[in-house]
N, C-alpha and C positions, 0 to 999 in steps of 0.2 A: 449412244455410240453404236455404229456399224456391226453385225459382225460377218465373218468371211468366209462363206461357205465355199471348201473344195472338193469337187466330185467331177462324175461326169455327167451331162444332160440326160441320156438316155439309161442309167441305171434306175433301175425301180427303187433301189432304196432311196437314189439322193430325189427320186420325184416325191418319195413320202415325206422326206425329211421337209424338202421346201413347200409343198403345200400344206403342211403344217405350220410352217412359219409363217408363211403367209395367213392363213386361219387366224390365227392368234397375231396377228399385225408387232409382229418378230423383224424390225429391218435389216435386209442382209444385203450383199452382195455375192454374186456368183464367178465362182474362179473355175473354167472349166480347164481341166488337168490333160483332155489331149489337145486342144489346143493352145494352153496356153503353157502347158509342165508344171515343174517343178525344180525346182535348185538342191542343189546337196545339201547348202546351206539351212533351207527351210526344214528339209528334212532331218537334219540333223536337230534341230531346235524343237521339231515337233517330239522326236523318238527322246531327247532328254526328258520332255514332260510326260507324253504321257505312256513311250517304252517301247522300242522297235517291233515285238511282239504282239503289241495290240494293233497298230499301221499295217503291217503285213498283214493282209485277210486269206489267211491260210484253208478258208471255208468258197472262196470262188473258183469259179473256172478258170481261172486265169493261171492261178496255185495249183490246181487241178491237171492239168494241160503239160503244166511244166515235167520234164523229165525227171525221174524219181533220185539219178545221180545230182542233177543237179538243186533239187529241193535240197537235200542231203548238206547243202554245203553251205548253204544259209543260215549259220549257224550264229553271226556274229551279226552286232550291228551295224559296221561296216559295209556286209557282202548284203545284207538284207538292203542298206542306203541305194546299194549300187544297184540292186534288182529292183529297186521302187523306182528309181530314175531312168532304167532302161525300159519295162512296162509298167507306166502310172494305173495299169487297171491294175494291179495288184496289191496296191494301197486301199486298205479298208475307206469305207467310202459312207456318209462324207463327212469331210475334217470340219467340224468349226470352230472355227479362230476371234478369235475378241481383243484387239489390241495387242499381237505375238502373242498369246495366251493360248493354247488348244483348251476348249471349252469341252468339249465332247466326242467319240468319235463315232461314227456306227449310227444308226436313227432306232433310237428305244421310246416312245409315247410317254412311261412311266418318269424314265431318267429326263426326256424333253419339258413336260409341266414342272418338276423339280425346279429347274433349272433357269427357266425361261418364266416360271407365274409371273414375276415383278415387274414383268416388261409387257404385260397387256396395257 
């Protein structure tokens, strides 16, 4: 089975993540998130599993940038849904999905061997 990476092309992490997968002949698909988004829906299915506070990458520029009233108010999983779908670079990057399943978020080497040995 596939699984379904979402990020963006030109983030350094989602390029580590996929030449890693590739490395380890990992088959994926690529979902790029400014062109292609994101639905509330998804979002909503990802933040049940694995928690609107890990999706929201509170450690980018993107979070960085934002006005400190408005960081402020992102308080809930709701308002956090609606700031991931208004700028998708502010979604920890990058998701991967295995069948609606979020597998992992974020590229860790450690957590990636884990996770992925069984599929060399």
């Amino acid at each position: 089975m596939m699984y379904q990476v979402y990020g963006i092309p030109n983030c350094n992490t989602v390029k580590k993540a996929l030449d890693w997968l590739s490395q380890h002949q990992v088959p994926y698909s690529f979902h790029n998130l400014k062109k292609e988004g994101i639905t509330t829906a998804v979002l909503k299915e990802w933040s049940s599993q694995a928690g609107w506070n890990v999706l929201l990458n509170k450690q980018g520029t993107t979070w960085k940038k934002l006005d400190a009233q408005i960081q402020e108010t992102v308080t809930t999983e709701q308002k956090a849904i609606t700031l991931m779908q208004q700028s998708v670079s502010i979604i920890k990057r990058p998701v991967i999905v295995k069948e609606g399943t979020v597998v992992v978020v974020g590229f860790n080497e450690p957590l990636y061997q884990k996770i992925f040995k069984s599929k060399k």
